[in-house]
N, CA, C and O atoms as a Maestro MAE file, in Angstrom:
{
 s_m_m2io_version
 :::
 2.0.0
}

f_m_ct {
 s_m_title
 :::
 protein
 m_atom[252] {
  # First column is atom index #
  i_m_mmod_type
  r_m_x_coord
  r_m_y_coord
  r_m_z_coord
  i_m_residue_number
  s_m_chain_name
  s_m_pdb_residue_name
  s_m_pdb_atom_name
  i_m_atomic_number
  :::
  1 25 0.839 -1.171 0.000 1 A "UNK " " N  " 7
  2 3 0.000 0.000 0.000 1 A "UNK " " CA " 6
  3 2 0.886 1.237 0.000 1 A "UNK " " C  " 6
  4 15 1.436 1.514 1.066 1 A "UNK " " O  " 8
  5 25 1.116 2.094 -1.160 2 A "UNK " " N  " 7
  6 3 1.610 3.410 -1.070 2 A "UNK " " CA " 6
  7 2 1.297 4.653 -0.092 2 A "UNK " " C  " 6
  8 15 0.142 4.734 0.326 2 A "UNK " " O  " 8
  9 25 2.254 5.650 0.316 3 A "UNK " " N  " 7
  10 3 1.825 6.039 1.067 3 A "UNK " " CA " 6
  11 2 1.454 7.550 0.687 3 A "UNK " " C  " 6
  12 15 2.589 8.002 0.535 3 A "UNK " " O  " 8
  13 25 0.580 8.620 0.435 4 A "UNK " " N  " 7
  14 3 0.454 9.120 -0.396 4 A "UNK " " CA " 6
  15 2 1.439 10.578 0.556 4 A "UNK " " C  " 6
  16 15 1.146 10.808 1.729 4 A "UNK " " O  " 8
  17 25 2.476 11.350 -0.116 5 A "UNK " " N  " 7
  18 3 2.948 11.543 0.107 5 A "UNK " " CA " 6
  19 2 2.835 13.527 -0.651 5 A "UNK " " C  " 6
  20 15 2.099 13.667 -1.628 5 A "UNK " " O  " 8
  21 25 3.304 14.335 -0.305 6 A "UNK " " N  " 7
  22 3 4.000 15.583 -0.494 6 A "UNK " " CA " 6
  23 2 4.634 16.238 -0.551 6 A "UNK " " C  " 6
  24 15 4.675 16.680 0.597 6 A "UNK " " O  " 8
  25 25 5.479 16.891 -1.259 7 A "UNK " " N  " 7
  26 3 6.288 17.604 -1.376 7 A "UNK " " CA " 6
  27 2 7.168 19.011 -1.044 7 A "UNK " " C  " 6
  28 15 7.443 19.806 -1.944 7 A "UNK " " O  " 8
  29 25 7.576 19.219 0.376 8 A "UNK " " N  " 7
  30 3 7.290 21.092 0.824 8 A "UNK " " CA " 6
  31 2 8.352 21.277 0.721 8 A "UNK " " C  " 6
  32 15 9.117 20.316 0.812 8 A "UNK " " O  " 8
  33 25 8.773 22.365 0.527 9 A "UNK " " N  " 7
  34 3 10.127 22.821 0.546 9 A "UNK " " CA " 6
  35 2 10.344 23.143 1.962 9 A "UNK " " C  " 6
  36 15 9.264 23.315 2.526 9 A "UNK " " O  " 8
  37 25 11.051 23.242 2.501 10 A "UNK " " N  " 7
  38 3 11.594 23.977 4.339 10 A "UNK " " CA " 6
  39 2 12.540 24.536 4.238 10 A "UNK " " C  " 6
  40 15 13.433 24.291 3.427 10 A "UNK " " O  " 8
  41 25 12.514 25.622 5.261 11 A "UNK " " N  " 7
  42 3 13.860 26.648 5.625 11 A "UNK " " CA " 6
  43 2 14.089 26.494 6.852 11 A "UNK " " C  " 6
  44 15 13.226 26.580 7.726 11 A "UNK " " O  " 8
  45 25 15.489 26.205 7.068 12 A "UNK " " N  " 7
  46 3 15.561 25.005 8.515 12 A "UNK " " CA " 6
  47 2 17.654 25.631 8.797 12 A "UNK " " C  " 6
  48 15 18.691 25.366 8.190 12 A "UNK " " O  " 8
  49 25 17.423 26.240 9.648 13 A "UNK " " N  " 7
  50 3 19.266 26.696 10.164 13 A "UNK " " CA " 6
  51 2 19.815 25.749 10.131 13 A "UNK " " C  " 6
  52 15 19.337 24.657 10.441 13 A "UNK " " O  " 8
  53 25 21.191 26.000 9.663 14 A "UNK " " N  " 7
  54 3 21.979 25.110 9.189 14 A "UNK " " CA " 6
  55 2 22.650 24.141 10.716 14 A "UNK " " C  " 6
  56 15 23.291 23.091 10.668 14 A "UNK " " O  " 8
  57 25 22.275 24.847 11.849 15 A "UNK " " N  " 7
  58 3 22.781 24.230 13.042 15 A "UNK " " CA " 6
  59 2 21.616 22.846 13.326 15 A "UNK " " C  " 6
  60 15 21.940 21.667 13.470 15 A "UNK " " O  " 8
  61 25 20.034 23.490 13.352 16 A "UNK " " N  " 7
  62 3 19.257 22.391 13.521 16 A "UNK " " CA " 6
  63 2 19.421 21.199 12.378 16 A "UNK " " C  " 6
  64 15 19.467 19.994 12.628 16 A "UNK " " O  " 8
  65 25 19.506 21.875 10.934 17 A "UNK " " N  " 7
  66 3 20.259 20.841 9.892 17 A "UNK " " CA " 6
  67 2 21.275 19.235 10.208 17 A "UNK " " C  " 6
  68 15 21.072 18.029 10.070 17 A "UNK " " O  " 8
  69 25 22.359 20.074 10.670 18 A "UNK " " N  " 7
  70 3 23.089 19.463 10.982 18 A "UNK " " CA " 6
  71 2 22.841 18.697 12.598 18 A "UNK " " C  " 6
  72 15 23.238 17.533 12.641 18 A "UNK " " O  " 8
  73 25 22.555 18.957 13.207 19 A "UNK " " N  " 7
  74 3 21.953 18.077 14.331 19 A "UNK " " CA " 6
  75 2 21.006 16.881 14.034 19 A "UNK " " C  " 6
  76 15 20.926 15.776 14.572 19 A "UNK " " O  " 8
  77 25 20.432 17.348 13.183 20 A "UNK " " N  " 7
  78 3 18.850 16.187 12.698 20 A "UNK " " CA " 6
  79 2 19.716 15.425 11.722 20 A "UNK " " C  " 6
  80 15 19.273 14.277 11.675 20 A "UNK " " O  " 8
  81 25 20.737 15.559 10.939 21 A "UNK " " N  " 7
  82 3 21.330 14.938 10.104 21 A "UNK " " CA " 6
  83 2 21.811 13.471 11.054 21 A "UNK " " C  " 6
  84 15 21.462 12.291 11.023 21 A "UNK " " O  " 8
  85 25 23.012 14.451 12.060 22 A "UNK " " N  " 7
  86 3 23.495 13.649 13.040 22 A "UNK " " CA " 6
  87 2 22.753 12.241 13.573 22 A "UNK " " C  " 6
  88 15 23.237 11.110 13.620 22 A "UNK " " O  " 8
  89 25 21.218 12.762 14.016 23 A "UNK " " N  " 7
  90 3 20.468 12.125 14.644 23 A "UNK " " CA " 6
  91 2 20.115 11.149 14.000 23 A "UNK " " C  " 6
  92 15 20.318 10.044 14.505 23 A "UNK " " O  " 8
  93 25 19.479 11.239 12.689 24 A "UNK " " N  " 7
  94 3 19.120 10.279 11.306 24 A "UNK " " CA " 6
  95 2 20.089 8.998 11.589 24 A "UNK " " C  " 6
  96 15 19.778 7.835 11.846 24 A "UNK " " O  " 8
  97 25 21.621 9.726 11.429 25 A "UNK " " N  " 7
  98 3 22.832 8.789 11.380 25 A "UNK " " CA " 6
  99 2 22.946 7.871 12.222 25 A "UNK " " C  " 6
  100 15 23.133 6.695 11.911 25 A "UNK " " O  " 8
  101 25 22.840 8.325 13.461 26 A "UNK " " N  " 7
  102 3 22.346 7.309 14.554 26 A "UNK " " CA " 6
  103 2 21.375 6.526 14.763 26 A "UNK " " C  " 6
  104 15 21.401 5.671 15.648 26 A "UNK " " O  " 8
  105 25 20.287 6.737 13.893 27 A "UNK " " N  " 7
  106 3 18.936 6.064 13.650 27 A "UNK " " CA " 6
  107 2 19.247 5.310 12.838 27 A "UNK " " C  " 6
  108 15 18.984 4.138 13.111 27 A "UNK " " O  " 8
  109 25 19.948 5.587 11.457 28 A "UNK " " N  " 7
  110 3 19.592 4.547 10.694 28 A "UNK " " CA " 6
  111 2 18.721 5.018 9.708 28 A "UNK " " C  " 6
  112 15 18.316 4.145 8.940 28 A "UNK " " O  " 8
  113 25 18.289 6.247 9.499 29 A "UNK " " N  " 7
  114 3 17.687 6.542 8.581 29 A "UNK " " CA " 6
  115 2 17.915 8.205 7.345 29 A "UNK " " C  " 6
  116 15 18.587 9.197 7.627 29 A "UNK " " O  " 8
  117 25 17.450 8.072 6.593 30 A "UNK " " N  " 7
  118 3 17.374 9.414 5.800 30 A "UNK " " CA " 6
  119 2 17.373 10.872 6.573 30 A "UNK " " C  " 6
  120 15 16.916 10.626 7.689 30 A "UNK " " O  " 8
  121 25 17.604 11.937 6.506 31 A "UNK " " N  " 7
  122 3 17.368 13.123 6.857 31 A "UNK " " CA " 6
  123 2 15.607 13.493 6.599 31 A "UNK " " C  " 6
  124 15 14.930 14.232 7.315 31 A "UNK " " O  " 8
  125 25 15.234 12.891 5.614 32 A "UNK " " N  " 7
  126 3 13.938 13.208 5.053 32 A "UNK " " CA " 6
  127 2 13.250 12.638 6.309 32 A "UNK " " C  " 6
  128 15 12.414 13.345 6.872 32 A "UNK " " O  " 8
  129 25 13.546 11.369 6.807 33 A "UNK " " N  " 7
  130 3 12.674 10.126 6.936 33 A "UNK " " CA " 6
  131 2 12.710 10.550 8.635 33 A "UNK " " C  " 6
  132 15 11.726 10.326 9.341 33 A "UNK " " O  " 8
  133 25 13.466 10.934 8.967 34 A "UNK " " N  " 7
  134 3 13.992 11.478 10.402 34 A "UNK " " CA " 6
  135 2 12.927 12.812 10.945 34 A "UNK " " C  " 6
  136 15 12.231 12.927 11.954 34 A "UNK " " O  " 8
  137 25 13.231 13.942 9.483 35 A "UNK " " N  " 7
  138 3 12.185 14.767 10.215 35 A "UNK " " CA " 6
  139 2 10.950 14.650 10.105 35 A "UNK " " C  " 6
  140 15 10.216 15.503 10.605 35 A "UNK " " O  " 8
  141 25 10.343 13.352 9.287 36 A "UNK " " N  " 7
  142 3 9.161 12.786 9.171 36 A "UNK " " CA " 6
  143 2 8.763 12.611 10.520 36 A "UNK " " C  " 6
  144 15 8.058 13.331 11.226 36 A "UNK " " O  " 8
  145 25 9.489 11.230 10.830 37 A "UNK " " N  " 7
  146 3 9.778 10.710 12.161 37 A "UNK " " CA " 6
  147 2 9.376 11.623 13.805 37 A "UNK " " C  " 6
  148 15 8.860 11.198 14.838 37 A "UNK " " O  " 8
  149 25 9.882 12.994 13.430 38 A "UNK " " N  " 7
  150 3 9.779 13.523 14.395 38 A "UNK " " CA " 6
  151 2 8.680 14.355 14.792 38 A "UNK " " C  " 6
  152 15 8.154 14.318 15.904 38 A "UNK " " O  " 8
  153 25 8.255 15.333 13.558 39 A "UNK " " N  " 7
  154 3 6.980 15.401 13.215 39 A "UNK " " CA " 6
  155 2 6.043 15.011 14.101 39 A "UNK " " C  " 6
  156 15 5.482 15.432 15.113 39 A "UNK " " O  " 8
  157 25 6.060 13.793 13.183 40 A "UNK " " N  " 7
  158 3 4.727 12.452 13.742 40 A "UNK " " CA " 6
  159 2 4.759 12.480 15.378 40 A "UNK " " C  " 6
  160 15 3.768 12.631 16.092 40 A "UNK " " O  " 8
  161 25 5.966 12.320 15.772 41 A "UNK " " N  " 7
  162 3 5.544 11.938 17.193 41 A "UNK " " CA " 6
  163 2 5.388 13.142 18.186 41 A "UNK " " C  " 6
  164 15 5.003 13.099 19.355 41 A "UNK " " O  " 8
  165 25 5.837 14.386 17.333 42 A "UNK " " N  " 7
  166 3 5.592 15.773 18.101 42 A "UNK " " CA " 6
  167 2 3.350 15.409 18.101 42 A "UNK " " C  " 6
  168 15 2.431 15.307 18.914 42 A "UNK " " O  " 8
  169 25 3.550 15.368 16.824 43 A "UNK " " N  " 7
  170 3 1.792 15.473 17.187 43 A "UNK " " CA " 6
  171 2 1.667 14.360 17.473 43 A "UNK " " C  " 6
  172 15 1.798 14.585 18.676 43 A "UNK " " O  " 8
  173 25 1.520 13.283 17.436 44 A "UNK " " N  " 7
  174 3 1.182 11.926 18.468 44 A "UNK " " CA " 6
  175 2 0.961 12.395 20.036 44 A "UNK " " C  " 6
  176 15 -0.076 12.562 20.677 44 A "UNK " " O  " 8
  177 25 2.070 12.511 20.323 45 A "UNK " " N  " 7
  178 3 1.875 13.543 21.786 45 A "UNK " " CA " 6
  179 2 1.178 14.448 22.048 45 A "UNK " " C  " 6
  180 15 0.877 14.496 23.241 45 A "UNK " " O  " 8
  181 25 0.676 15.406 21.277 46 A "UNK " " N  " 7
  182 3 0.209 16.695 21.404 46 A "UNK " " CA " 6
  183 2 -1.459 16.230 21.455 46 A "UNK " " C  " 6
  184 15 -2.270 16.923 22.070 46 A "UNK " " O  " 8
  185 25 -1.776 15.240 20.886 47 A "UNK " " N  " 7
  186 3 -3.107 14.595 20.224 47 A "UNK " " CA " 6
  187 2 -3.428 15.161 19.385 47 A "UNK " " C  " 6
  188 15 -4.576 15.581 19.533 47 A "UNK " " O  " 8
  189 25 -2.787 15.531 18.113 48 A "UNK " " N  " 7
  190 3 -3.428 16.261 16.903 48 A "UNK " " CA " 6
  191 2 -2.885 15.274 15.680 48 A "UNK " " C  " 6
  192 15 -2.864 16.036 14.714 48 A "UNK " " O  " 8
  193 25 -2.580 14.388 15.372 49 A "UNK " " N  " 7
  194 3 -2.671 13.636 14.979 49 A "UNK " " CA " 6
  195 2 -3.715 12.632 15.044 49 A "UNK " " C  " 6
  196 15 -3.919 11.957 16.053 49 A "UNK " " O  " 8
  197 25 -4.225 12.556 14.213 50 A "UNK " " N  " 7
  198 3 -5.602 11.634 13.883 50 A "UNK " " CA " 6
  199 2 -5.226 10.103 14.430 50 A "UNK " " C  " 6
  200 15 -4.275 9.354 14.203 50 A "UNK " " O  " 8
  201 25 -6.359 9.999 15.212 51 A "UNK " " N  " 7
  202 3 -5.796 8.151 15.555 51 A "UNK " " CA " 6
  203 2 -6.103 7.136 14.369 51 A "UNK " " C  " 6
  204 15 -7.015 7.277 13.554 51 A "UNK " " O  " 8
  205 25 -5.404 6.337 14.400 52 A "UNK " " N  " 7
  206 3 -5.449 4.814 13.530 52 A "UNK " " CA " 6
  207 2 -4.202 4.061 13.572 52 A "UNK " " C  " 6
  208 15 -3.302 4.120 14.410 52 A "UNK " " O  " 8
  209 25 -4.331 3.126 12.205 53 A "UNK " " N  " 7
  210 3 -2.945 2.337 12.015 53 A "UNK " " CA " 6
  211 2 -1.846 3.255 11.669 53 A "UNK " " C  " 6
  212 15 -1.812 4.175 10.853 53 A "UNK " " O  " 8
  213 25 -0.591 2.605 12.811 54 A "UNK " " N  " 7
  214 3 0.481 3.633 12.430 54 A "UNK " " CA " 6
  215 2 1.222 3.396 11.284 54 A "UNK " " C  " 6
  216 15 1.578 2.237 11.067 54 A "UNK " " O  " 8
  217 25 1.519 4.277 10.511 55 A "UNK " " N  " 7
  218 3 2.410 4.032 9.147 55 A "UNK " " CA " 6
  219 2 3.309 4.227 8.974 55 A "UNK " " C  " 6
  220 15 3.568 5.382 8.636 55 A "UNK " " O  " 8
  221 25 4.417 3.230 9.086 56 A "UNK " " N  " 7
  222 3 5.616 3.820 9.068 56 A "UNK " " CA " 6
  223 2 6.341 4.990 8.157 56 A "UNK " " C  " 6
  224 15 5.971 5.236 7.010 56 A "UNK " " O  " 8
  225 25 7.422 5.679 8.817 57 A "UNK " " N  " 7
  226 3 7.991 6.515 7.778 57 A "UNK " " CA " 6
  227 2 8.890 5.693 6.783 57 A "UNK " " C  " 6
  228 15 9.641 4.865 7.299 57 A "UNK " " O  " 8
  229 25 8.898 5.811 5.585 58 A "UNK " " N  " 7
  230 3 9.248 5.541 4.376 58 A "UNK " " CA " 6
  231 2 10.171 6.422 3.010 58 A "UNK " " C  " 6
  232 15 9.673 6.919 2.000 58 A "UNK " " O  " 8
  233 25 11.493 6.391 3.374 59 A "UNK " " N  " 7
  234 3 12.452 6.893 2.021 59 A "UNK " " CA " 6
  235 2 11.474 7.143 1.093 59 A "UNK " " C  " 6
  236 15 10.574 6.312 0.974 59 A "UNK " " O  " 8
  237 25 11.479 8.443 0.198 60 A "UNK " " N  " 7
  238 3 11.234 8.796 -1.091 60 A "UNK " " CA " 6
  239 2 12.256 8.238 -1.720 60 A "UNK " " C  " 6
  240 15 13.395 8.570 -1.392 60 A "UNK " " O  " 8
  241 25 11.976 6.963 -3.091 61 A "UNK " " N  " 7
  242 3 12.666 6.548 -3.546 61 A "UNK " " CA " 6
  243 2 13.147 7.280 -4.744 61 A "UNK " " C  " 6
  244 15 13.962 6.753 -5.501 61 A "UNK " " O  " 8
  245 25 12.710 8.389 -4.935 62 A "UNK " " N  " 7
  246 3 13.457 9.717 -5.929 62 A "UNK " " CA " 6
  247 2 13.594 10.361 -5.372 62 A "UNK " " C  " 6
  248 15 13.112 11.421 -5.772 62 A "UNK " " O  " 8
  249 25 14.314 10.441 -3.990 63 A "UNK " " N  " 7
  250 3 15.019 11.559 -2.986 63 A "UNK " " CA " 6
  251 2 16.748 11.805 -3.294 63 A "UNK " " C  " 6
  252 15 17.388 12.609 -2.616 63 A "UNK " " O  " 8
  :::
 }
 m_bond[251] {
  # First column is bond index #
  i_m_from
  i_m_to
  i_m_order
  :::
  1 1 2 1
  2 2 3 1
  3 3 4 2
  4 3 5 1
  5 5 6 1
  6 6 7 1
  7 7 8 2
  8 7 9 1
  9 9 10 1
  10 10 11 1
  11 11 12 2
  12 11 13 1
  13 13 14 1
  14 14 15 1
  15 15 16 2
  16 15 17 1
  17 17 18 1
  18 18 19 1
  19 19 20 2
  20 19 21 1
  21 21 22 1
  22 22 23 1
  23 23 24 2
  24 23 25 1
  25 25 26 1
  26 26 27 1
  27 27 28 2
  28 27 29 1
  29 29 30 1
  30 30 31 1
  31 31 32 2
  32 31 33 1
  33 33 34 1
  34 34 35 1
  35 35 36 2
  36 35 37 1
  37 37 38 1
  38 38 39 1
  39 39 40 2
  40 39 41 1
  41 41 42 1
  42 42 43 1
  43 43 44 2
  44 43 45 1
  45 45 46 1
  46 46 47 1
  47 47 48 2
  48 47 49 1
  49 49 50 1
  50 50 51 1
  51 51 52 2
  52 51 53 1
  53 53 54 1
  54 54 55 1
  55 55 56 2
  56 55 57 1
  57 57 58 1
  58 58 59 1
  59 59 60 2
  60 59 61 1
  61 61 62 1
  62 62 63 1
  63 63 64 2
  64 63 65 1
  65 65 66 1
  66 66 67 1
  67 67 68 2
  68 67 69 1
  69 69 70 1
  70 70 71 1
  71 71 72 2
  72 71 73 1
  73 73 74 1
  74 74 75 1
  75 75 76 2
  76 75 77 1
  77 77 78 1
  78 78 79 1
  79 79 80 2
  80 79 81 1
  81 81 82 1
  82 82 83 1
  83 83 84 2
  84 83 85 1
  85 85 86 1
  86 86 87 1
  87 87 88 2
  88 87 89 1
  89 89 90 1
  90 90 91 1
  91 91 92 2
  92 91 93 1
  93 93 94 1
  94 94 95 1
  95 95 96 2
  96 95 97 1
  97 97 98 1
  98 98 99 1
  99 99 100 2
  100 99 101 1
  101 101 102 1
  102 102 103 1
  103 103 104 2
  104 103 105 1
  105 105 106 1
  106 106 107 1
  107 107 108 2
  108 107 109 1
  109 109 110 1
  110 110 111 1
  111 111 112 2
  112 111 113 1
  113 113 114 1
  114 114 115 1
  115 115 116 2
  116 115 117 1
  117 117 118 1
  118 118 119 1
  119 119 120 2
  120 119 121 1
  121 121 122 1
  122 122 123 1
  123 123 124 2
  124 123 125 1
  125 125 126 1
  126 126 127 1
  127 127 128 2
  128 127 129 1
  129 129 130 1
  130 130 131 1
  131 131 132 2
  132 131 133 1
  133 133 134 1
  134 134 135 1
  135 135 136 2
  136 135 137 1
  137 137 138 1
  138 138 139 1
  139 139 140 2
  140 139 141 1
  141 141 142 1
  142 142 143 1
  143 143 144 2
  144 143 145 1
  145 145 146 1
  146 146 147 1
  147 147 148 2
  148 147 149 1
  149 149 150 1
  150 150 151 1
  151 151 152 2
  152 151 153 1
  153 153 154 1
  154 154 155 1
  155 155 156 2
  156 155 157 1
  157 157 158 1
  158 158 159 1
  159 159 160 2
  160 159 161 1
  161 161 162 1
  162 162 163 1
  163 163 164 2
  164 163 165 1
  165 165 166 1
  166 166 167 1
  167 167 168 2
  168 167 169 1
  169 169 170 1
  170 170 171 1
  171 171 172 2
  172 171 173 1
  173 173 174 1
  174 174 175 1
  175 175 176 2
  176 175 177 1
  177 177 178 1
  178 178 179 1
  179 179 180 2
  180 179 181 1
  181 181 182 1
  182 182 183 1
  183 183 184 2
  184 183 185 1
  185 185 186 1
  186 186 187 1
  187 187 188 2
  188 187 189 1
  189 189 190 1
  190 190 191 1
  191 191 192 2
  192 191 193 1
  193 193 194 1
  194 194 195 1
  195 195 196 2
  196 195 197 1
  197 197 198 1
  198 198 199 1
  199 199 200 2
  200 199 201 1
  201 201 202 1
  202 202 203 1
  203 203 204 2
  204 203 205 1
  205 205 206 1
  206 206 207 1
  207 207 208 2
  208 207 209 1
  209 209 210 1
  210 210 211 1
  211 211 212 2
  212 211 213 1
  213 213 214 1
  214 214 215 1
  215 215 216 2
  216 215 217 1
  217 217 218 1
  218 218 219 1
  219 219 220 2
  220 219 221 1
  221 221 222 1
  222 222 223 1
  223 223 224 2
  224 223 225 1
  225 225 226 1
  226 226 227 1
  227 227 228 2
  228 227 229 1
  229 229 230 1
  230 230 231 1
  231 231 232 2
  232 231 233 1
  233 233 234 1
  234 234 235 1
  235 235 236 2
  236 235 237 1
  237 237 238 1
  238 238 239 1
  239 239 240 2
  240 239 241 1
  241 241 242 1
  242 242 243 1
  243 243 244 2
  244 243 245 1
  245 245 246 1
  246 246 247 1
  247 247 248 2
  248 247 249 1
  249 249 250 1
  250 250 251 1
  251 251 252 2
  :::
 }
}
């Protein structure tokens, strides 16, 4: 099942950049897939994220 996905551009300091890069690295995952990652669980917590099945984050395979 695809995950239907979007495209935004972001303007993001090159210090938080490089920190979230860092972090990815230690994860194991993409820079993309990381601030997906984080995102999600900022609103998971917050409860503004819609409940259901969780979907994992997933590489853009033309990233």
């Amino acid at each position: 099942m695809a995950v239907d996905k979007k495209a935004y551009p972001l303007r993001i300091s090159a210090a938080v950049l490089e920190a979230m890069q860092r972090w990815a690295d230690d994860d194991l995952r993409s820079l993309n897939a990381q601030i997906e990652y984080v995102l999600r669980e900022a609103l998971r917590k917050s409860g503004r994220l819609k409940p259901g099945k969780p979907q994992p984050v997933e590489d853009d395979p033309d990233a």
